[in-house]
C-alpha positions in Angstrom: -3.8 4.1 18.3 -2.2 7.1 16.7 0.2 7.3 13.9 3.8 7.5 14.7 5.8 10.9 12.8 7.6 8.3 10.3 4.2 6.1 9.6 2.4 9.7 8.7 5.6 10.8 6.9 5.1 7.1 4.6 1.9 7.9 3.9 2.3 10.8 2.6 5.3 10.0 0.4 3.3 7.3 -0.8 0.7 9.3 -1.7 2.7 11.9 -3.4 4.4 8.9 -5.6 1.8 8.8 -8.3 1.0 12.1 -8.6 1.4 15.9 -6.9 -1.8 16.7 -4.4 -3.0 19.8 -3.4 -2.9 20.1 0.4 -6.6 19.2 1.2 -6.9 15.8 -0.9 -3.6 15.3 0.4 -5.5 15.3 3.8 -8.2 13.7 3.0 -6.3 10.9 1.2 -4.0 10.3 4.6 -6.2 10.8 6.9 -4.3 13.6 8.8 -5.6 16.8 9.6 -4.5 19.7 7.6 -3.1 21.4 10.7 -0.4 18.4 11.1 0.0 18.0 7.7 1.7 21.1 7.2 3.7 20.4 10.1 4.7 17.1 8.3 5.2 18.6 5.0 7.1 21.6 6.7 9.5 18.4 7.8 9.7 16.9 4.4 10.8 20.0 2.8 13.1 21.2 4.8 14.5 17.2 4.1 14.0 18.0 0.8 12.1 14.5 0.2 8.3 17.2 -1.0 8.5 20.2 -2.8 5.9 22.6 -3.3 4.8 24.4 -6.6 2.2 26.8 -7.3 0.6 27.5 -10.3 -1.4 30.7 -11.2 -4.5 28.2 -11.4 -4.0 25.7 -9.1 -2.8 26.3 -5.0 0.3 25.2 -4.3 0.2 21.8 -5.2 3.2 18.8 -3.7 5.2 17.0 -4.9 7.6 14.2 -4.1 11.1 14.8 -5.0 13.7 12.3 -6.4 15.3 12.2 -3.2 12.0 11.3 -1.7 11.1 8.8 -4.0 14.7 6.8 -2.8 13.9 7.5 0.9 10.7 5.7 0.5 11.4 3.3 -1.6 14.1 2.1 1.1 11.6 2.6 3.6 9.4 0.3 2.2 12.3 -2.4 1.5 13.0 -2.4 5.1 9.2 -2.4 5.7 9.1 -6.1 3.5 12.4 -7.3 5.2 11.1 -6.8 8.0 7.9 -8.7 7.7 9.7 -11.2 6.0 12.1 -11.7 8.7 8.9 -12.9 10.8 7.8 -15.5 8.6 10.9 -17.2 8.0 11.0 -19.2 11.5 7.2 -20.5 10.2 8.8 -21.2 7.1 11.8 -23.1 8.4 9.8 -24.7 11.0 7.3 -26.2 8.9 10.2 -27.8 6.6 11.2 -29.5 9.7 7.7 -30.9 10.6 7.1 -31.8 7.3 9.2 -35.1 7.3 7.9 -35.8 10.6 4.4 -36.0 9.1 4.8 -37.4 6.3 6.6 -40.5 8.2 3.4 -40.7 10.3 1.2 -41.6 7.0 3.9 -43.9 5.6 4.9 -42.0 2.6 7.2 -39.2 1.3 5.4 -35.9 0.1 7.0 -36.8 -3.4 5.1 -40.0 -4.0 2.1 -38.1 -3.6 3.0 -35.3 -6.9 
């Protein structure tokens, strides 16, 4: 199934966190063609969440900016709340069922600590 826009543009923020990449790691590391990574990083500059450099030795390189770094820092918050938000009925349902079965072998889980 194929990457939504937003999941590409988390990867490449993430990727950009540690370090600025040059176009074709960046690709490589992502797992998006060069061709729609420019179209991505086109979309994140003009957001200014990237920005490019160049250097007279190095292409231009990218970068993640510090308004990029909050963007996906929230992203990913959201991302955890999110999961988190499933798990909490498995959570609150196993504290009800845990009385229940701890009645059926005649003790409390405390006496057995």
């Amino acid at each position: 199934m194929p990457r939504s826009k937003l999941e590409k543009y988390l990867s490449i923020l993430e990727n950009l966190v540690p370090a600025p990449q040059r176009l074709e790691k960046l690709s490589y590391i992502t797992s998006i063609e060069c061709r729609a990574l420019n179209q991505c990083l086109d979309f994140l500059m003009s957001h200014k969440l990237v920005e490019a450099r160049s250097s007279k030795k190095n292409k231009d390189t990218y970068a993640i900016t510090e308004r990029g770094l909050a963007v996906f820092k929230t992203l990913q918050a959201q991302k955890y709340f999110h999961r988190l938000r499933k798990i909490l009925p498995t959570i609150e349902e196993a504290y009800e069922v845990a009385p229940l079965l701890s009645t059926r072998t005649g003790g409390s889980p405390e006496d057995e600590i």
